[in-house]
C-alpha positions as CSV (number, residue, x, y, z in Angstrom):
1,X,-11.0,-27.4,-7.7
2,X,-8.8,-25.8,-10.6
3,X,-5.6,-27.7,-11.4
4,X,-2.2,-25.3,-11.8
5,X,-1.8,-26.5,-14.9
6,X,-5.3,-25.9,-16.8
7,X,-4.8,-22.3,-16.1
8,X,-3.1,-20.5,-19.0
9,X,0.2,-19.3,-18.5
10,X,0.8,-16.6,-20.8
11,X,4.8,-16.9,-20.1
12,X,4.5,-20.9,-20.5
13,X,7.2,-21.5,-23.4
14,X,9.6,-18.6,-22.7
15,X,12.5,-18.8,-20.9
16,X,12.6,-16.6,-18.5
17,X,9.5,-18.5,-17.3
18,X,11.5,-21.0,-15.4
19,X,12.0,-20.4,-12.1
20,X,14.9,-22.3,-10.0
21,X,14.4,-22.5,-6.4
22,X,17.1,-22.6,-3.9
23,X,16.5,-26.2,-2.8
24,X,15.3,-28.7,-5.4
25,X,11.6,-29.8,-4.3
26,X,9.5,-32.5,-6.5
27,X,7.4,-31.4,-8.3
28,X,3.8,-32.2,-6.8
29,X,1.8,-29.8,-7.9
30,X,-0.7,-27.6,-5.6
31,X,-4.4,-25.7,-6.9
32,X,-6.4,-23.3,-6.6
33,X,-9.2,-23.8,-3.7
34,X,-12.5,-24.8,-5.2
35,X,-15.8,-23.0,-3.8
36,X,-16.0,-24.9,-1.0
37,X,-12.3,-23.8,0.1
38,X,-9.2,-26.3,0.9
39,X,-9.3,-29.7,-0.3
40,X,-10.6,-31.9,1.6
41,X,-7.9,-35.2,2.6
42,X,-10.0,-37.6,0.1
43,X,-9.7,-35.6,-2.6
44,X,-6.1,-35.0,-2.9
45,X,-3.9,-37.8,-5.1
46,X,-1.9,-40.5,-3.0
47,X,1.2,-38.6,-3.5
48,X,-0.5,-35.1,-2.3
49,X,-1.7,-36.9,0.8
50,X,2.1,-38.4,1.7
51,X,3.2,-35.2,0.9
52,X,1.3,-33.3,3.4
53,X,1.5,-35.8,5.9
54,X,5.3,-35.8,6.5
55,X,5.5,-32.1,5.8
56,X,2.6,-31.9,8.8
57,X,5.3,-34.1,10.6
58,X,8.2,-32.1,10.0
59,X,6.4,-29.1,10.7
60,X,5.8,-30.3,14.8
61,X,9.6,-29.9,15.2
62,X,9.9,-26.8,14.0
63,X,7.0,-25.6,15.3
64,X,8.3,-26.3,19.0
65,X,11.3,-24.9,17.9
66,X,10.2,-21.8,17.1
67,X,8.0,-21.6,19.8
68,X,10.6,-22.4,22.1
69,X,12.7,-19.3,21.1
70,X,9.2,-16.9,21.2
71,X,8.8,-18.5,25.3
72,X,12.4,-17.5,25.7
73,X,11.3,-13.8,24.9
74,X,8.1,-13.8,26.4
75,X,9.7,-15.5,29.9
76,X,10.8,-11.9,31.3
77,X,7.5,-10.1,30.7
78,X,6.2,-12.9,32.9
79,X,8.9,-12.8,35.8
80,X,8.3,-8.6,35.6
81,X,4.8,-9.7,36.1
82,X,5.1,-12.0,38.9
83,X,7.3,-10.0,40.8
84,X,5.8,-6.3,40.2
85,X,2.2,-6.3,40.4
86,X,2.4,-2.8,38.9
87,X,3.4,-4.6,35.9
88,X,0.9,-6.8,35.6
89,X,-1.4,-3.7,36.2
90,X,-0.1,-1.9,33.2
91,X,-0.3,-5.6,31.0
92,X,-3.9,-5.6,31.7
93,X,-4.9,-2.0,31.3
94,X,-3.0,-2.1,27.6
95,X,-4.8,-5.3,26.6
96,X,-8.1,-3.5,27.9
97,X,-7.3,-0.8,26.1
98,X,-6.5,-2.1,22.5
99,X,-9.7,-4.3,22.9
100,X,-11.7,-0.8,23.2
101,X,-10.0,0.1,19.9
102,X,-10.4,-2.5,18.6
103,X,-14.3,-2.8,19.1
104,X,-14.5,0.6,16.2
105,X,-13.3,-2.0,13.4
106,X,-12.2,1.1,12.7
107,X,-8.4,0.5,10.6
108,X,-8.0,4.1,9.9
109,X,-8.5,4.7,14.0
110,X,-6.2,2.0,14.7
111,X,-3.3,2.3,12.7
112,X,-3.2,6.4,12.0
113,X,-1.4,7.1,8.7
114,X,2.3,9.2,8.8
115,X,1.8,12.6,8.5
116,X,4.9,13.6,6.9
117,X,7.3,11.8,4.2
118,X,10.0,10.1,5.7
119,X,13.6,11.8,5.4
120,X,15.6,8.8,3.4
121,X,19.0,7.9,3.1
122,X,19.9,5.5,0.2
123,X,23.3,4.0,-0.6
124,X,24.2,1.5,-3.2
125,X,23.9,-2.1,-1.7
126,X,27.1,-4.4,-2.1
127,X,28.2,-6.2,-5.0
128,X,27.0,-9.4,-4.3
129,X,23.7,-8.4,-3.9
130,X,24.1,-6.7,-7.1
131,X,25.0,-9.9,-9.0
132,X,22.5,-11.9,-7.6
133,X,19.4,-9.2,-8.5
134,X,21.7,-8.1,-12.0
135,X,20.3,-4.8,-11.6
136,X,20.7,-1.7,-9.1
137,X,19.8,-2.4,-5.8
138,X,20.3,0.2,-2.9
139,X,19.8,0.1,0.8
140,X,17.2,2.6,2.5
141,X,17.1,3.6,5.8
142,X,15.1,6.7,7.6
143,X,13.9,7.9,11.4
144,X,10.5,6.1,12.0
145,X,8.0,8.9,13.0
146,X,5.9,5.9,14.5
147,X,4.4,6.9,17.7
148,X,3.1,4.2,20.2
149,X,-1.1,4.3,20.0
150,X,-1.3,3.5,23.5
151,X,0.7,6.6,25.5
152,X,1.5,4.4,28.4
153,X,4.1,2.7,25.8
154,X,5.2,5.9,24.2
155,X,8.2,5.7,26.9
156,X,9.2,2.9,26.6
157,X,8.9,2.6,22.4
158,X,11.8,5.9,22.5
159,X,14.1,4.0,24.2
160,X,15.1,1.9,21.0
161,X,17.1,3.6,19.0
162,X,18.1,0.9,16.7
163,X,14.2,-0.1,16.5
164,X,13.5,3.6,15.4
165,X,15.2,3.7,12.2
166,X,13.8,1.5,9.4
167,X,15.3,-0.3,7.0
168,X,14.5,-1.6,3.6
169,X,16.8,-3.1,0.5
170,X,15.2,-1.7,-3.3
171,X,16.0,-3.4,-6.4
172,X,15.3,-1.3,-9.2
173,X,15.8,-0.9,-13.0
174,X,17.4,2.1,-14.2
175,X,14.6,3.1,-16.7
176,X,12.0,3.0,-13.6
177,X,10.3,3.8,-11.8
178,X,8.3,0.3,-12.3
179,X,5.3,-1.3,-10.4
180,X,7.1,-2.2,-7.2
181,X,6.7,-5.6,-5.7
182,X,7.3,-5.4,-2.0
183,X,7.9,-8.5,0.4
184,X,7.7,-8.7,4.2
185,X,9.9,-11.6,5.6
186,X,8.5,-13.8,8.7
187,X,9.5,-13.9,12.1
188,X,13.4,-14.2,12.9
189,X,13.6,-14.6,9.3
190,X,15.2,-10.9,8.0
191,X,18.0,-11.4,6.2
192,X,18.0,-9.6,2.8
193,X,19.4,-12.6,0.7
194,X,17.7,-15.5,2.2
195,X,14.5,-13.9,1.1
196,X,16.0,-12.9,-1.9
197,X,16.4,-16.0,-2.8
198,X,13.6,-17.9,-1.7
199,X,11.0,-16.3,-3.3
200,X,13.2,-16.2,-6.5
201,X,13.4,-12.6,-6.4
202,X,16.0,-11.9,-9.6
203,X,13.2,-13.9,-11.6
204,X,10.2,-11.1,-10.4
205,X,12.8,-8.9,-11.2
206,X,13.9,-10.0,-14.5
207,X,10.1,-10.2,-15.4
208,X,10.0,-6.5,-15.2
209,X,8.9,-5.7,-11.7
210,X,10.8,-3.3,-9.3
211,X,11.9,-5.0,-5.8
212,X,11.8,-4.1,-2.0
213,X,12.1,-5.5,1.1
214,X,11.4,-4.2,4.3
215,X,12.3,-5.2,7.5
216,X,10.3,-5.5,10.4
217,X,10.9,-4.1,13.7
218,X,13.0,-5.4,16.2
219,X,14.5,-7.7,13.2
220,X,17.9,-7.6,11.3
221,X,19.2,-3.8,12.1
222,X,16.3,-3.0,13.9
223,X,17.4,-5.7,16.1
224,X,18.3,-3.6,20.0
225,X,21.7,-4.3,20.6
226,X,20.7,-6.8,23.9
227,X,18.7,-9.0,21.6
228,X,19.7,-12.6,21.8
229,X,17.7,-12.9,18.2
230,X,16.3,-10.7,15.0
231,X,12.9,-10.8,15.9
232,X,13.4,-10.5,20.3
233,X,11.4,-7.2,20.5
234,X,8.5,-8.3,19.1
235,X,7.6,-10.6,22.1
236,X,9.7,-9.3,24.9
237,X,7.3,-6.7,26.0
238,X,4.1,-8.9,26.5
239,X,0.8,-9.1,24.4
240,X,1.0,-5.1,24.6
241,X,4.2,-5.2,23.2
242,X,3.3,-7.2,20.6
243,X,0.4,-5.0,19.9
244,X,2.3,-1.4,19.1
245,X,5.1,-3.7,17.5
246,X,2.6,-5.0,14.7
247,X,0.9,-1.0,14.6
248,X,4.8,0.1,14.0
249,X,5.5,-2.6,11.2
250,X,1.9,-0.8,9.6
251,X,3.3,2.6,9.7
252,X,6.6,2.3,8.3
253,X,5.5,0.4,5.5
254,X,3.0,2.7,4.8
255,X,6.0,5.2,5.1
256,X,7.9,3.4,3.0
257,X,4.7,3.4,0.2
258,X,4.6,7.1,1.0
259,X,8.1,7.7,-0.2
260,X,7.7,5.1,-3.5
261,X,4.7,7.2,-4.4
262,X,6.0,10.5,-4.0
263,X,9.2,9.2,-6.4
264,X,6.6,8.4,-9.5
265,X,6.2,4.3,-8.6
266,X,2.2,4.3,-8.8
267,X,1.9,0.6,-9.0
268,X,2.7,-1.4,-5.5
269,X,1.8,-4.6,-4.6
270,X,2.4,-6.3,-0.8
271,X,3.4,-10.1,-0.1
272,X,4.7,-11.5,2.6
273,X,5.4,-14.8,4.6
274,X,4.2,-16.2,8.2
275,X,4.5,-12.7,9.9
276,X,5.1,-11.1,7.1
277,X,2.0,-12.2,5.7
278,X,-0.1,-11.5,8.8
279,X,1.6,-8.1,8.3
280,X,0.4,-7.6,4.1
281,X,-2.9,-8.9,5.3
282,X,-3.3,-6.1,7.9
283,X,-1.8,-3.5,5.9
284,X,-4.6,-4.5,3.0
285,X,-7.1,-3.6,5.9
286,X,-5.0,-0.3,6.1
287,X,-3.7,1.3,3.2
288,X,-5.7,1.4,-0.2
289,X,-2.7,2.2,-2.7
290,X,-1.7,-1.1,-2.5
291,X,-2.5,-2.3,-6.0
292,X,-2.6,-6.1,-4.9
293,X,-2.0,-8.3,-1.9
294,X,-0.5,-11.9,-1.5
295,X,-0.3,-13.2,2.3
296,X,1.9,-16.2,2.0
297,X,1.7,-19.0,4.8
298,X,-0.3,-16.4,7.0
299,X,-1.1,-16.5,11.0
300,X,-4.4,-14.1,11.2
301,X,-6.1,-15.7,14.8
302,X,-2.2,-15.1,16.7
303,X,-4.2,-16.0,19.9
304,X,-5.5,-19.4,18.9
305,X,-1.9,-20.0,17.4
306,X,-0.3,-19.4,20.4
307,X,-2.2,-21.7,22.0
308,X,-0.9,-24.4,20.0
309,X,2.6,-23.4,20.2
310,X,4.0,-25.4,23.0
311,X,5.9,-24.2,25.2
312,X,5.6,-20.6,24.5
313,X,1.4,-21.5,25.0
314,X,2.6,-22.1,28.6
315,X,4.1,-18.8,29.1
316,X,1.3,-16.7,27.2
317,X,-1.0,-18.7,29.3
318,X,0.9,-17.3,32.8
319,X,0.9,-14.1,31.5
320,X,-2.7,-14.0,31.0
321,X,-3.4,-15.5,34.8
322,X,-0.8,-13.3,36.4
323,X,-2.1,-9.9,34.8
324,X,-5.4,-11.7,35.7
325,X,-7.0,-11.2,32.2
326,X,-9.3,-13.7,30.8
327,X,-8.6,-15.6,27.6
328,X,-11.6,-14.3,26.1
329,X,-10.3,-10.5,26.9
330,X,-6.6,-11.4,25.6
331,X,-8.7,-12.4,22.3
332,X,-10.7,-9.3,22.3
333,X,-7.1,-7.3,22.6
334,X,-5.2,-9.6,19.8
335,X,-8.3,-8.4,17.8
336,X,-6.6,-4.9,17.4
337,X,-4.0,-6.3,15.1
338,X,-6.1,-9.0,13.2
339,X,-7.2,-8.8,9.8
340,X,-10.2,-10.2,10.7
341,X,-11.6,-7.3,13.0
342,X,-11.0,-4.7,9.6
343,X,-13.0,-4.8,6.3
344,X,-9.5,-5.0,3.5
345,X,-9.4,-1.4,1.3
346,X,-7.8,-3.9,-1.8
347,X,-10.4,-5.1,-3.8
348,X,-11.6,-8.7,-3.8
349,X,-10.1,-9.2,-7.0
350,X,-6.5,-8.1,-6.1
351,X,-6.3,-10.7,-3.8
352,X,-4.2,-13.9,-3.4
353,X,-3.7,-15.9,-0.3
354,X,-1.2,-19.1,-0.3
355,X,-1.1,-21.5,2.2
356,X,0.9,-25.0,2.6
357,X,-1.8,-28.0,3.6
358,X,1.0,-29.7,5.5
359,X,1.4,-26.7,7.4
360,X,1.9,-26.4,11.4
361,X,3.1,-22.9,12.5
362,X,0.5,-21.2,10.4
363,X,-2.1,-23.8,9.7
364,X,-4.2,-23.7,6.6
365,X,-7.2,-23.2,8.9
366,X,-5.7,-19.5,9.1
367,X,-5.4,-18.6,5.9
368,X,-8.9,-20.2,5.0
369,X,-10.0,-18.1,7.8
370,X,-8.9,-15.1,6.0
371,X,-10.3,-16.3,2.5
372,X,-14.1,-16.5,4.3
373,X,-13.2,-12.9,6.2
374,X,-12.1,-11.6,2.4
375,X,-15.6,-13.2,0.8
376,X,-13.6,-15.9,-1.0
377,X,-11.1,-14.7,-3.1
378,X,-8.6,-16.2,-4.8
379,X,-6.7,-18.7,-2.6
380,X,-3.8,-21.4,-3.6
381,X,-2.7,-23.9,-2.0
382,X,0.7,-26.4,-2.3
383,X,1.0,-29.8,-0.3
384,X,4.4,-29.0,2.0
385,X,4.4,-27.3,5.5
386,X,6.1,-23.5,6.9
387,X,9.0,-24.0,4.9
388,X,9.5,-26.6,2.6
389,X,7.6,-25.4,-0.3
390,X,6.7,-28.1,-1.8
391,X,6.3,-27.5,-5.8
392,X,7.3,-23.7,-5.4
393,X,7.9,-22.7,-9.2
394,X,4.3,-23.1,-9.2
395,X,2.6,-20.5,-7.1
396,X,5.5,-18.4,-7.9
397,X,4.5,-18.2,-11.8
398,X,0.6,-18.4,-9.9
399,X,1.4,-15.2,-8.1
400,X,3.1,-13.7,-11.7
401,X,-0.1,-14.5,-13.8
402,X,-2.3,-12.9,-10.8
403,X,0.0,-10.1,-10.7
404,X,0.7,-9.3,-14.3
405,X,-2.4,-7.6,-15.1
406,X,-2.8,-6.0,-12.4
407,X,0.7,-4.3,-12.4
408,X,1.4,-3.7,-16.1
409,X,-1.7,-3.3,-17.7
């Protein structure tokens, strides 16, 4: 196990090194995984261990929380399925078919690249956002040509007009282009200046890199106009739904790479968080400009999570015995969408995965998971839970040294 601070930081000493995150956390330091992967609870330091403990506890609250809100989107899928059995017909014929998909392990069958660059519209962003990034940031929007893979959803997919046009916000520095970080932002959690500022964006960008974050569909603008929440869609229409709504996050992105590339930016690398990280994990399965990949706090088994997210576990559990489909043949659907069913196009070596011990929505099991699926690469880890991340600066300047090299040299 390789402690944070034997590594040497080539910005240790300057400045601009020091990152400032939004809320004050102490300072209890995380490390890189040793060969045998996450720590076990023996070997961590008195502190780690209280640390990860009440973060574990915290995490249970917000956990049902969340979980709570996902059952409130999944609960009409299940009444339509109780009271139309032609529903539940077409539930179980889409999970049987993305689980033949998925069988190919095939990504490039899976998730078919755009086949033309998207038409973008870009305005300057407002000035607040300016001051916080001190540099250029503008807004991009454009018509998603994503097209449902399964045609029994094409219909349905149409019918959201706000979904259909993606959105993304790009800092960039007027000499660019510049190697272009790109973050995807987890579940409900869209907002341009929250994420901003949590991963201490104005510090990656006053380090030299370019910016740009993309929302996911069904989140923030995307968001239909009958959403109760940023993030409804994604679980309103079932297990199916949930399957073309992850295959449409993978196209416009790839879009949105597409249309960096074809403006001269011919570094790009992908992080995310929670769903955003399930989403950079996938799209290293798919798309092999990206230059790097960082999946931060990821979910990659969805099924197995859901399972542990009371109440919505309830409700995911109905759906499966009222389409009649078998927990083993759910799995074998959820498949489609998991990084674990694709070999990743970025090479071992431009990969990073984060993870938070104390962690209950996306448990470190996950993103260890992931590290045996991607034959051990580099994974970090910090002792707090989803959101409180403990000792932050950290794997921040972590992600920057892994980064660096990569992008600029």
């Amino acid at each position: 196990m390789t402690s944070d601070a034997q590594i040497v930081d080539p910005f240790v000493g300057l400045p601009d090194d020091e990152v400032e995150p939004v809320i004050p956390l102490p300072a209890i330091p995380g490390h890189d995984a040793g060969r045998n992967g996450l720590p076990k609870r023996s070997q961590l330091t008195q502190l780690q261990r209280a640390v990860v403990d009440s973060s574990a506890i915290a995490d249970v609250g917000l956990r049902t929380a969340i979980a709570s809100v996902v059952a409130g989107a999944v609960l009409p899928s299940v009444v339509r399925g109780a009271l139309n059995r032609s529903a539940s017909k077409r539930e179980r014929q889409g999970l049987e078919f993305y689980a033949e998909v998925a069988q190919h392990q095939n990504s490039e069958l899976s998730f078919p690249a755009p086949v033309s660059l998207p038409d973008v519209r870009v305005r300057r962003a407002d000035p607040l956002t300016e001051y916080i990034a001190k540099g250029h940031v503008d807004v991009i929007s454009f018509p998603s040509s994503f097209q449902p893979l399964n045609p029994s959803m094409r219909d349905r997919w149409s019918s959201y007009s706000r979904n259909n046009i993606a959105w993304a916000q790009h800092w960039r520095h007027d000499d660019g282009p510049r190697p272009t970080l790109c973050l995807i932002h987890g579940f409900m959690g869209s907002a341009y200046l929250f994420n901003g500022l949590f991963f201490s964006l104005p510090w990656f960008f006053h380090m030299g890199y370019d910016v740009l974050l993309y929302t996911l569909p069904f989140h923030g603008r995307r968001a239909e106009k009958s959403s109760p929440f940023s993030g409804y869609g994604y679980f309103a229409n079932g297990l199916t739904g949930f399957a073309e709504s992850m295959a449409h996050a993978i196209h416009d992105f790839r879009s949105i790479v597409d249309w960096l590339c074809h403006n001269g930016v011919d570094r790009i690398a992908l992080t995310g968080m929670s769903l955003g990280g399930y989403t950079s994990a996938l799209a290293a399965s798919v798309d092999d400009r990206l230059q790097a990949v960082i999946p931060n706090v990821p979910v990659v088994n969805p099924e197995s999570t859901f399972d542990d997210w009371w109440p919505a576990s309830k409700l995911v559990a109905a759906t499966r015995t009222i389409s009649g489909v078998s927990r083993e043949a759910s799995r074998a659907a959820s498949a489609y969408h998991s990084p674990l069913n694709y070999t990743p196009k970025v090479p071992k070596d431009r990969r990073l995965i984060i993870t938070g011990l104390g962690d209950r929505l996306a448990p470190p099991e996950q993103a260890e998971a992931l590290w045996e699926h991607w034959d051990r690469c580099k994974l970090h880890w910090f002792p707090g839970n989803h959101i409180l991340h403990v000792s932050q600066p950290a794997y921040l300047r972590r992600m920057n040294r892994f980064l660096r090299p990569l992008m600029f040299d």
